[in-house]
N, C-alpha and C positions, 0 to 999 in steps of 0.2 A: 598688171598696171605699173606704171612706170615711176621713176622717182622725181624730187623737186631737182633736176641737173643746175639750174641757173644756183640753187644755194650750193649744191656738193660739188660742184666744179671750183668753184673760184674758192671752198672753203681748205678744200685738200691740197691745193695750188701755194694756197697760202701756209697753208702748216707746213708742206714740205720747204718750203722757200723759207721757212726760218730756222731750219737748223742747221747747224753744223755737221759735217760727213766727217771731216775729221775728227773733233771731239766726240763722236759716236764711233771712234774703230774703223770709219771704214773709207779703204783708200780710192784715191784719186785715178785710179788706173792709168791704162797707156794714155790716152790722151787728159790733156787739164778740161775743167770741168768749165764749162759755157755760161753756166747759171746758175745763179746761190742756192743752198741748201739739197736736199734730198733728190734722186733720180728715180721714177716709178719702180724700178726693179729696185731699186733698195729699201722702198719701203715694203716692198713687196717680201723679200728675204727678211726683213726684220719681223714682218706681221706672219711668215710663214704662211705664205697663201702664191699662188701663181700670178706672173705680172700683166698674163691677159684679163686673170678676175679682179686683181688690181685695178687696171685701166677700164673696166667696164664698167666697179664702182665707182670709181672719180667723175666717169665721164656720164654717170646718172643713169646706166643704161642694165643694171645687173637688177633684173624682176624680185630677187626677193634672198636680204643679207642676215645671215645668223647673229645670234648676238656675241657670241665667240667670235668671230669673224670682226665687227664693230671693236671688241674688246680687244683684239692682238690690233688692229689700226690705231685705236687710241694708245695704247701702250710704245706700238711704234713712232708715232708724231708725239708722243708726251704729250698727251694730252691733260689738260686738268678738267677736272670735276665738269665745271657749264660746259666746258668745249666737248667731254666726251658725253652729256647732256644731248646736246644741240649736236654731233652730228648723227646720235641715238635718231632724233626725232626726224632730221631731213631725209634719212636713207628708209625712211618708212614709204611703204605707197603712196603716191598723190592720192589724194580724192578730188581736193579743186584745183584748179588752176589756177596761176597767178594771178593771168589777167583778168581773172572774174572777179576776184576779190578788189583787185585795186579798181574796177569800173563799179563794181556793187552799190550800193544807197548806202547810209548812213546806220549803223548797228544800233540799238535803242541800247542805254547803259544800265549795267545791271544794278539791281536797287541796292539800297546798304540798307541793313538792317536795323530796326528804332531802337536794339541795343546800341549799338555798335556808334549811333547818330548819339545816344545818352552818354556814353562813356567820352565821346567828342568833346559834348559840353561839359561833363564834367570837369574836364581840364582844362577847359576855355580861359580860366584865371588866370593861368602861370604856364600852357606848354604847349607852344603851337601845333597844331596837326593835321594829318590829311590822309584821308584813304583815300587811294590810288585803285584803279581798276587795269585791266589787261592793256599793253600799249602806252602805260600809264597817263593813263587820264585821271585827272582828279574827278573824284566822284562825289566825296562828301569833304568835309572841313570846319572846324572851330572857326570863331572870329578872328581867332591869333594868325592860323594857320591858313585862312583867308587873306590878310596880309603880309605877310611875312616876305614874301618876294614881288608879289605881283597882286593888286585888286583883284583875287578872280571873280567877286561878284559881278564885277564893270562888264566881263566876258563874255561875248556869246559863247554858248555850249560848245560850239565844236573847237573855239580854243582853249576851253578849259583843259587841256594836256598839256604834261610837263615838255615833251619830246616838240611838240611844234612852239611852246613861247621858247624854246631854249635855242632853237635854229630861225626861229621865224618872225617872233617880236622885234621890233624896231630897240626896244631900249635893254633888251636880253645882254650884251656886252658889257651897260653899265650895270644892271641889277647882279650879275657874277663876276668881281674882278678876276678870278680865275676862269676866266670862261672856257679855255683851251679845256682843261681838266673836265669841264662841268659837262663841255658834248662830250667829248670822248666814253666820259661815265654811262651820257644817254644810250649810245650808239651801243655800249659793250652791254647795258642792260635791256636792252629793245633785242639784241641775238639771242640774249639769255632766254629770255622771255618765250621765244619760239623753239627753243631749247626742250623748254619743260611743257610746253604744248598748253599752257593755261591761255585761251582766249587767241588764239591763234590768226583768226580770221583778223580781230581787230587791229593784232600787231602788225601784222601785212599789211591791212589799210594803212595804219600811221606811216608806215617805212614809204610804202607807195606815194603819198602824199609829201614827203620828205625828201624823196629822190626828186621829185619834179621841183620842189621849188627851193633847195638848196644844193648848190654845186659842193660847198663844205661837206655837208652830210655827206654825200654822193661820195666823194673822198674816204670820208672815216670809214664809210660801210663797208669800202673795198677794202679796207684794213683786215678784216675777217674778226674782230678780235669779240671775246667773248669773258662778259664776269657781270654776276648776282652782286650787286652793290646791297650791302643790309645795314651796313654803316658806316661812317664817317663824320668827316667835318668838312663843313663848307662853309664858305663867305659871301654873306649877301649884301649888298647894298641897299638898304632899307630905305623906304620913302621918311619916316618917322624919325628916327633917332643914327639914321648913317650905316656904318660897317657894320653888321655882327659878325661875329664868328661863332657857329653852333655847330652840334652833334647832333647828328640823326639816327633813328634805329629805324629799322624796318619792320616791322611785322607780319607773317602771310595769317590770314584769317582762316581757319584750315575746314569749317562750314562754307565759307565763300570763294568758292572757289578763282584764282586769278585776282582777289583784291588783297591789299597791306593797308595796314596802319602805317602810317608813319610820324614819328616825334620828333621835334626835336627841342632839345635845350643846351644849357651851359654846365661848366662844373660849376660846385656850389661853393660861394664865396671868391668866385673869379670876377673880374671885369667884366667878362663878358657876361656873367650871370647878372650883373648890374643894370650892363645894355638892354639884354632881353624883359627884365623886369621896367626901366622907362617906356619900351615899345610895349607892353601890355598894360602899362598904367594910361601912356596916350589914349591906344584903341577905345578901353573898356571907360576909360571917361566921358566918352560920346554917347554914349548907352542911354 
C-alpha cells in the first residue's frame, strides 16, 4: 500500500531547500548549484542509504520505510522533534485517501468528560479556558474562556475551531494584533498534529476546508513548517476591557485522547493580571 506522496513530496522538498551545503561540508562541485539547499544524492550520502531509495521515499512511492531509515533522514535534514514526528507518521501506509476525507460528512466531536467540564468551572473565576479537540476545535470552555477572543457561544458548531475563526472570521485581524504570528502558530500546530496521529481524519478535514477558502493558509501550508505550540503569550483584542496580553499552557489529557486543556492567565501583580481580572469581573457580573 502506498504512501501519502502529496504530504512527503513537498515536505522533503522543503527541508532540503533549507539548508545550507556549505555550512554542512559539502562542496559545490564542478558546476554551481541551480537551487537552494540540499541535492537528493546528498541527502542521500548523509542519511547513508542509496539515492534511488532516496528519491522513491520522497516521491511517496517506496511500499514500506524502517524506522532507522526515517531516523538517518531526520538526522540528515535536521530535523526537530514534531518534524521528525510528522514525517514518522506520513511515510506510514495510506489507508484513506485524501479526497475521501476532505469530501466525508462532518465528524460528531468527541465528548469531554464531567470532570474535566467540573475543573472548567472551577476556574471560571479567575482563568479562562478551553479544551481543544483534534484540528483544534474547541470542544468545551468556561465563561471566561468563552469570551476571551471570540463569543464562541454566538457560533454555530462547526465554527467553533480555533484554525477556521483565525483564517476565516471576518474580525480575526482585529481580535489578534499579531495576526501574522497567530496563523503561522495554527498552520505549524495543525502539521504537528498530524504528526502524532491524534485525530487525523479531522485535521485533514480542517486543512481541507482551509485550502479552499483561504489563499493565505494555502501559502503558509506550502511553508512545510512544523511545531507543538504548548505555550506562550499572545495578544488579544478583547470585546470587554481592549488589549490583554496573556499566557497560555497547553495541556494533553492523556485519557482523552487528541484533546488539551488550555489556560490562560497573567503574571501575578502585572498589568495585565489587572486587565484580565476587569474582563472577568465584567463577564461574571452578568450571571
Amino acid at each position: 500500500m502506498g504512501h501519502a506522496a502529496d504530504e512527503i513530496t513537498p515536505f522533503l522538498k522543503a527541508r532540503r531547500a533549507s539548508l545550507d551545503a556549505t555550512a554542512l561540508g559539502l562542496p559545490d562541485g564542478i558546476a554551481r548549484r541551480r537551487v537552494r539547499g540540499l541535492r537528493r544524492e546528498e541527502v542521500a550520502q548523509l542519511a547513508g542509504i542509496s539515492v534511488d531509495y532516496y528519491t522513491r521515499i520522497e516521491q511517496g512511492r517506496a511500499p514500506a520505510i524502517s524506522d532507522a531509515v526515517i531516523d538517518a533522514i531526520a538526522r540528515a535534514l535536521r530535523l526537530n522533534r514534531d518534524e521528525r514526528a510528522f514525517l514518522r507518521n506520513i511515510t506510514l501506509p495510506r489507508r484513506r485517501a485524501d479526497g475521501e476525507i476532505c469530501h466525508a460528512g462532518a465528524e460528531p466531536r468527541p465528548p469531554v468528560r464531567p470532570q474535566i467540564r467540573e475543573l472548567l468551572d472551577a476556574m471560571g473565576e479567575s482563568v479562562p479556558a478551553v479544551v481543544y479537540g483534534p484540528g483544534m476545535d474547541m470542544l468545551a470552555w468556561n465563561r471566561l474562556g468563552g469570551r476571551l477572543a471570540f463569543d464562541v457561544e454566538s457560533l454555530p458548531e462547526e465554527e467553533r475551531n480555533t484554525a477556521r475563526l483565525v483564517f476565516l472570521h471576518p474580525e480575526a485581524r482585529a481580535v489578534y494584533p499579531d495576526w501574522e504570528d497567530v496563523a503561522e502558530g495554527v498552520v505549524a500546530t495543525l502539521r504537528s498534529e498530524i504528526g502524532q496521529r491524534v485525530g487525523q481524519a479531522r485535521v485533514q478535514r480542517v486543512v481541507c476546508d482551509l485550502k479552499d477558502g483561504s489563499e493565505v493558509f494555502r501559502r503558509m501550508w506550502e511553508a512545510q513548517t512544523v511545531r507543538e505550540l504548548n505555550l506562550g503569550v499572545k495578544r488579544i483584542r478583547n470585546a470587554e476591557v481592549g488589549e490583554l496580553v496573556v499566557t497560555f499552557e497547553s495541556f494533553p489529557l492523556p485519557t482523552d485522547p487528541g484533546q488539551r486543556l488550555c489556560t490562560y492567565t497573567a503574571p501575578s501583580g502585572s498589568a495585565a493580571e489587572t486587565k484580565l481580572r476587569a474582563f472577568a469581573e465584567k463577564i461574571l457580573d452578568r450571571v
